[in-house]
C-alpha positions as semicolon CSV with decimal commas, in nm:
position;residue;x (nm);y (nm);z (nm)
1;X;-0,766;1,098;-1,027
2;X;-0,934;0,969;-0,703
3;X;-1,010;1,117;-0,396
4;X;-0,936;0,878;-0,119
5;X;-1,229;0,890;0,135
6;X;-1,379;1,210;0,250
7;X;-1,028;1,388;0,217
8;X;-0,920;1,612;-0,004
9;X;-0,627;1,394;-0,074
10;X;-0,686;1,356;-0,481
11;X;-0,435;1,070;-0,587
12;X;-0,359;0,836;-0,899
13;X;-0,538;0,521;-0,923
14;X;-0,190;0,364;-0,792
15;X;0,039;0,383;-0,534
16;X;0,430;0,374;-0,569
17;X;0,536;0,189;-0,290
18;X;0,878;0,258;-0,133
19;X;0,957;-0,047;0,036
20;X;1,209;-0,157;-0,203
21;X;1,418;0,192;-0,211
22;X;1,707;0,155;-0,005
23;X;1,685;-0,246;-0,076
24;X;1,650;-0,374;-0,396
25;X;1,697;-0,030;-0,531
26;X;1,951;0,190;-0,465
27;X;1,972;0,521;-0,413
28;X;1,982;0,630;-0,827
29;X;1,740;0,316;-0,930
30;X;1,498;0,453;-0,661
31;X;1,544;0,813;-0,810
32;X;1,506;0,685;-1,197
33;X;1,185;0,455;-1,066
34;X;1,069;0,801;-0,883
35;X;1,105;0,980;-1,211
36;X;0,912;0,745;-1,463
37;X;0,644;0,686;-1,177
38;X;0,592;1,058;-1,171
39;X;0,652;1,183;-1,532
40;X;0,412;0,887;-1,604
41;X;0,089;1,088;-1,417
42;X;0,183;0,877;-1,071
43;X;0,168;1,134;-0,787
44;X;0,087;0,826;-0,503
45;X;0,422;0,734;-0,319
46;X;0,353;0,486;-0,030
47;X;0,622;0,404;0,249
48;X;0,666;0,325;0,629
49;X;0,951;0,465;0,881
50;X;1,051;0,049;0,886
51;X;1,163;-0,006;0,580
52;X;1,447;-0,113;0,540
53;X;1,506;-0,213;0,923
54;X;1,527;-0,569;0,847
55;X;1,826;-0,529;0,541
56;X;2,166;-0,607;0,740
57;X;2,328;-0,280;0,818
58;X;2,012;-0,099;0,852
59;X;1,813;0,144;1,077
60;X;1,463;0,208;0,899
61;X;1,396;0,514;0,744
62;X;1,611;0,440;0,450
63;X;1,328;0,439;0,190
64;X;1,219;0,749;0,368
65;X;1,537;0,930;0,343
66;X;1,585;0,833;-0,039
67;X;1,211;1,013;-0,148
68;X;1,325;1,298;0,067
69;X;1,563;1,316;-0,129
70;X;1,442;1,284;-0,466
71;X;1,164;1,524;-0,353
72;X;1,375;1,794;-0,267
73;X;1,618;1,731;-0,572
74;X;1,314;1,736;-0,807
75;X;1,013;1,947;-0,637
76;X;0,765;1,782;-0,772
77;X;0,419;1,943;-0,784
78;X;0,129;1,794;-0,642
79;X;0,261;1,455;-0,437
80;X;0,100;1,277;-0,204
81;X;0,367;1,093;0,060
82;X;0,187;0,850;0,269
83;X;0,422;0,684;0,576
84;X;0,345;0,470;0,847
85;X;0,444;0,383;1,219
86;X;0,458;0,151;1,469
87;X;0,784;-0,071;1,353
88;X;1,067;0,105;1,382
89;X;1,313;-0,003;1,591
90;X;1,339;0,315;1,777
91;X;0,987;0,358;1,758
92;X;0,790;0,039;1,820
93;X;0,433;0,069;1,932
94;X;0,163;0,308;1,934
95;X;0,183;0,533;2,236
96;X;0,107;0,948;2,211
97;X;0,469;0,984;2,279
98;X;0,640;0,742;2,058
99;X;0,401;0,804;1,776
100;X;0,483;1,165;1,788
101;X;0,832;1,116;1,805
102;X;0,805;0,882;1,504
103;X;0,637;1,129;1,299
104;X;0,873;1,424;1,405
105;X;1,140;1,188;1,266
106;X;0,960;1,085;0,886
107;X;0,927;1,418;0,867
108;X;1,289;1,511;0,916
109;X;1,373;1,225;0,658
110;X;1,145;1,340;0,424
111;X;1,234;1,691;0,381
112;X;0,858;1,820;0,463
113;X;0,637;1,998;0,699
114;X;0,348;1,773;0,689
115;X;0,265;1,385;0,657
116;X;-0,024;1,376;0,362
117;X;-0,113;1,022;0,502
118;X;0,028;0,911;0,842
119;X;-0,073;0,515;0,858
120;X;-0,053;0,298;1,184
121;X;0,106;0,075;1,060
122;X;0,034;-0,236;1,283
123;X;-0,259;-0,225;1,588
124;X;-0,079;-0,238;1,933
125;X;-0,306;-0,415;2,173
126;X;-0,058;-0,259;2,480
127;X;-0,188;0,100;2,447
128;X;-0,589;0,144;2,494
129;X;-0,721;0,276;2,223
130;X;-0,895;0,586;2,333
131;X;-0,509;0,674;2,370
132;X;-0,417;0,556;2,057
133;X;-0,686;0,800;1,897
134;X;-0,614;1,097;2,058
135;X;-0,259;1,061;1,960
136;X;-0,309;1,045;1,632
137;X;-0,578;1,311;1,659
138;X;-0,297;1,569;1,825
139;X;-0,041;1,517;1,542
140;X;-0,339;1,613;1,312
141;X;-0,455;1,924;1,502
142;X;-0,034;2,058;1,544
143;X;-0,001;2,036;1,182
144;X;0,236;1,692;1,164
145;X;-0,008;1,564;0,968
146;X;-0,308;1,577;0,742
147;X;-0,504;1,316;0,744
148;X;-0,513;0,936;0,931
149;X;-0,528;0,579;0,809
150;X;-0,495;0,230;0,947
151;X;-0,313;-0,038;0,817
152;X;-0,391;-0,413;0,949
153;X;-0,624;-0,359;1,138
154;X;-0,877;-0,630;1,217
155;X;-1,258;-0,475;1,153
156;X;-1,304;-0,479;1,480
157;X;-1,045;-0,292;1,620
158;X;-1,108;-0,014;1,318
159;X;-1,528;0,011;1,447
160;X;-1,350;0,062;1,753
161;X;-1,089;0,356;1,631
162;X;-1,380;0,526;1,435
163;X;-1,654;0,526;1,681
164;X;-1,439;0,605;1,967
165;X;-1,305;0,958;1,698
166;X;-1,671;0,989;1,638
167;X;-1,781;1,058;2,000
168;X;-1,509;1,255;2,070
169;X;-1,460;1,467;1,794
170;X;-1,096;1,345;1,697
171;X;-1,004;1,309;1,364
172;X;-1,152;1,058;1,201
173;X;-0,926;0,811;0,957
174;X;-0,987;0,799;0,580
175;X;-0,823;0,505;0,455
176;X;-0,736;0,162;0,524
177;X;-0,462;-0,046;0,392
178;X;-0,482;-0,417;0,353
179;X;-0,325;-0,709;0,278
180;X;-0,563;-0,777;-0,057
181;X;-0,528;-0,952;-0,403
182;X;-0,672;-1,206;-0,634
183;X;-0,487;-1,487;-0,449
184;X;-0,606;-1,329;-0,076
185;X;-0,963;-1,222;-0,088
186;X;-1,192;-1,308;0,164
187;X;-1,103;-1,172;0,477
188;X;-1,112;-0,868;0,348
189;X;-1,418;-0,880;0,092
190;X;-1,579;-1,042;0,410
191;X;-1,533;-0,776;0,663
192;X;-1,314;-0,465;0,553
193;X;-1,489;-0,365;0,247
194;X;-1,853;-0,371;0,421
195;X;-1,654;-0,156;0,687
196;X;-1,521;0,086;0,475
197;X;-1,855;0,145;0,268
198;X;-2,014;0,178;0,580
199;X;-1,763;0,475;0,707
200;X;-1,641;0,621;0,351
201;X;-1,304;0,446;0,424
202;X;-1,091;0,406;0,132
203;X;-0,905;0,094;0,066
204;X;-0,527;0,120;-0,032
205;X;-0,427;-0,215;-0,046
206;X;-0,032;-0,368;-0,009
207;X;0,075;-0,681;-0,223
208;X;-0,148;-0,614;-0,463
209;X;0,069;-0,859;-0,679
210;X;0,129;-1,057;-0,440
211;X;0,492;-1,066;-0,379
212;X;0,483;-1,061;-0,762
213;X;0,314;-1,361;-0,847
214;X;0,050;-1,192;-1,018
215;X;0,350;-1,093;-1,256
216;X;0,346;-1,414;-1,385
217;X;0,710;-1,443;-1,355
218;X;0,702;-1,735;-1,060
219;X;0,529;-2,006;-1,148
220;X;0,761;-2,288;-0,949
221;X;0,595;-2,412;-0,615
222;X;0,997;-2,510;-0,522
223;X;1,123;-2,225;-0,350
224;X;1,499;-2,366;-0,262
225;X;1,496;-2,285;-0,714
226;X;1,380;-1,929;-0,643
227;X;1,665;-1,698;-0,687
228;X;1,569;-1,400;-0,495
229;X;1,361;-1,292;-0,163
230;X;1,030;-1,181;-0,431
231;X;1,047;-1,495;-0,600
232;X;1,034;-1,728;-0,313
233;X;0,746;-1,512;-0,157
234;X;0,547;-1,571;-0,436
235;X;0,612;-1,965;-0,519
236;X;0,351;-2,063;-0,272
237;X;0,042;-1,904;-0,448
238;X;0,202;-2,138;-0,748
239;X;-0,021;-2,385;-0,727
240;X;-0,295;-2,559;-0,938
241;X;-0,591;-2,289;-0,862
242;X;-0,301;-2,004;-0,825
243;X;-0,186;-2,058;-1,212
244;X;-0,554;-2,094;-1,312
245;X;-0,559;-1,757;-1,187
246;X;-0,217;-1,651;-1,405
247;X;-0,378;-1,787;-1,745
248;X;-0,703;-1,588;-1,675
249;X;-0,521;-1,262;-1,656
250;X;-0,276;-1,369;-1,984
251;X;-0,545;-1,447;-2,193
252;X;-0,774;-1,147;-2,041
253;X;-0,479;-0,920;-2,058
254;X;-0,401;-0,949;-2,428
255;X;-0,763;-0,859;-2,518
256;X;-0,634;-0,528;-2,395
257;X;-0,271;-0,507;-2,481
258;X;-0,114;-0,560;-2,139
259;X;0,039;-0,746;-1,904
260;X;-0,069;-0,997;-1,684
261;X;0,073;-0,721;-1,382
262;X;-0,147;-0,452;-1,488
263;X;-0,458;-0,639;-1,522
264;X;-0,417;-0,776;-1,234
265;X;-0,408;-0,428;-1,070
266;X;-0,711;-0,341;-1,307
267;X;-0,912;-0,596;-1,125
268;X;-0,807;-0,468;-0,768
269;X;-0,868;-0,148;-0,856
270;X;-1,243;-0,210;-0,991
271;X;-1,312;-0,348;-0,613
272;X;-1,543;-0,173;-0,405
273;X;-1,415;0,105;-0,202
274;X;-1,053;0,060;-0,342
275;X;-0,918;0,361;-0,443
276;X;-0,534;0,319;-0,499
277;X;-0,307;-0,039;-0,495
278;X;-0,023;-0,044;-0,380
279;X;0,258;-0,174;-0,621
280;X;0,654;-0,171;-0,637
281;X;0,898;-0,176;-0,901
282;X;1,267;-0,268;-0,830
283;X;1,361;-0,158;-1,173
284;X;1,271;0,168;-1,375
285;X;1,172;-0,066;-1,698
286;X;0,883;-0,187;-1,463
287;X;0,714;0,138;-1,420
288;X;0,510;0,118;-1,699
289;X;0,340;-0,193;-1,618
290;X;0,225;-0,027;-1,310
291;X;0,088;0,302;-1,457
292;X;-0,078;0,091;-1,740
293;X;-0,283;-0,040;-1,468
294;X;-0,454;0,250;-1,449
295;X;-0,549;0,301;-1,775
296;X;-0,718;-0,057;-1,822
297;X;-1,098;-0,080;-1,777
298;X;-1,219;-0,413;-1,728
299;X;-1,581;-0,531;-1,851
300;X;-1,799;-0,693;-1,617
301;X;-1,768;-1,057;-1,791
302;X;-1,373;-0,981;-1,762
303;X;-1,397;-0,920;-1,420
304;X;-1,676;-1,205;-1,324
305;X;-1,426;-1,420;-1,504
306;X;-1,157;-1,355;-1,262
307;X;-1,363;-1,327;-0,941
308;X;-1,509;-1,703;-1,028
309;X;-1,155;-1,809;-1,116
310;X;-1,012;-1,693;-0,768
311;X;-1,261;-1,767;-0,563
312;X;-1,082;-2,025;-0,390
313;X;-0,815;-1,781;-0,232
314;X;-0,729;-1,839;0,143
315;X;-0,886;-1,615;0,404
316;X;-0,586;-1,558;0,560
């Protein structure tokens, strides 16, 4: 297990992410994907109060409402729910008050009494931030929730968030999740990660196969020949220095027995201050991909190999 900053949040090496329940997995995928994740050793589950707001027909809070589900059907010991907020519809923005109605709302979806890991989900320049802080800081102190991360969030504006909880005595986050792969490094290894090591931040980073092109699956730069929304996402890391990238992690992976997913994950994982990727699976026979991840220990040539390989990836 890993403890994610100076909480006493102790997680799986992975996160489940819920962005695809309600979407690309309905209600009983979602709840067999749920299932494996968690009878696997997974105990991460990773959503927002957004998803699925931008599916035709929805409202957001749909993943949301599906683990609330699931959790109260199956009472599962020992699970960490993280959410977000900031992009619902009915809840844009950071204020006190809308953040505080946004988490009164997860929580009704969700089933529970408290928010494990209550993300902002985007930075909203419109509120200052001292108000931003104590917001968060409240919701902490009521009970809502137990501990506070930030999600992309420029360094700047998270020096700002944690100095500005350190002279006041709010809350202080633990964890910060970024955009962060093989294919999109250096904005991150160039400003976040020094951040977090300075502050005992934990990294929980989102497309960490980036929109499943670390698969291996996509390797067409044509996305018009891409057949669904994942696989056109991904054709544009398809390119010369992107499939370089692919046959480094096939050839590394079958040294150890696994897939080209997983050791992908094995490398994000073995980052500095990275405590738990974030990874979906839109079917239940992809599960075990995910928790293999987990299980893989890289050597150091292994993982030289791949940092030289990817070196090239775009800063933004």
């Amino acid at each position: 297990m890993t403890r994610i900053g100076r909480s006493d949040l102790d997680v799986f090496p992975l996160s489940l992410g819920g962005n695809v329940f309600g979407w690309t997995a309905d209600r009983e995928e979602s709840f067999r994907i749920l299932d494996a994740f968690h009878g696997g050793g997974g105990d991460f589950i990773d959503t927002a109060d957004s998803y699925s707001a931008w599916v035709p027909g929805h409202r957001g809070g749909e993943s949301e409402t599906i683990i609330g589900e699931w959790l109260a059907a199956r009472r599962p010991r020992n699970v960490v729910v993280a959410t977000k907020v900031s992009r619902h519809p009915e809840f844009p923005g950071l204020s006190p008050r809308n953040v505080r109605a946004a988490a009164e709302a997860s929580l009704t979806r969700l089933g529970v009494d408290t928010i494990d890991l209550y993300y902002a989900h985007y930075d909203d320049p419109d509120v200052p931030m001292e108000e931003i802080v104590a917001g968060f800081d409240d919701l902490v102190r009521d009970g809502l929730v137990r501990y506070v991360a930030l999600s992309n969030f420029t360094a700047d504006r998270i020096r700002s968030w944690v100095e500005l909880a350190q002279a006041g005595g709010a809350d202080l986050p633990v964890a910060i999740q970024p955009h962060y792969n093989l294919v999109h490094r250096n904005v991150v290894e160039e400003t976040i990660i020094p951040l977090a090591e300075e502050f005992g931040l934990s990294l929980v980073p989102y497309y960490g196969l980036a929109m499943g092109f670390l698969t291996g699956k996509y390797r067409s730069t044509v996305a018009d020949e891409q057949s669904s929304p994942r696989a056109r996402g991904a054709a544009k890391y398809a390119t010369t220095e992107g499939l370089r990238i692919i046959d480094a992690l096939e050839r590394i992976g079958a040294a150890h027995d696994a897939s080209i997913a997983a050791t992908a994950l094995a490398w994000l994982r073995a980052q500095p201050t990275v405590a738990a990727p974030i990874a979906s699976a839109s079917k239940v026979e992809q599960v075990e991909d995910l928790l293999a991840s987990a299980r893989i220990e890289l050597t150091g040539e292994q993982l030289a190999e791949l940092d030289r390989v990817s070196a090239w990836s775009p800063s933004s």
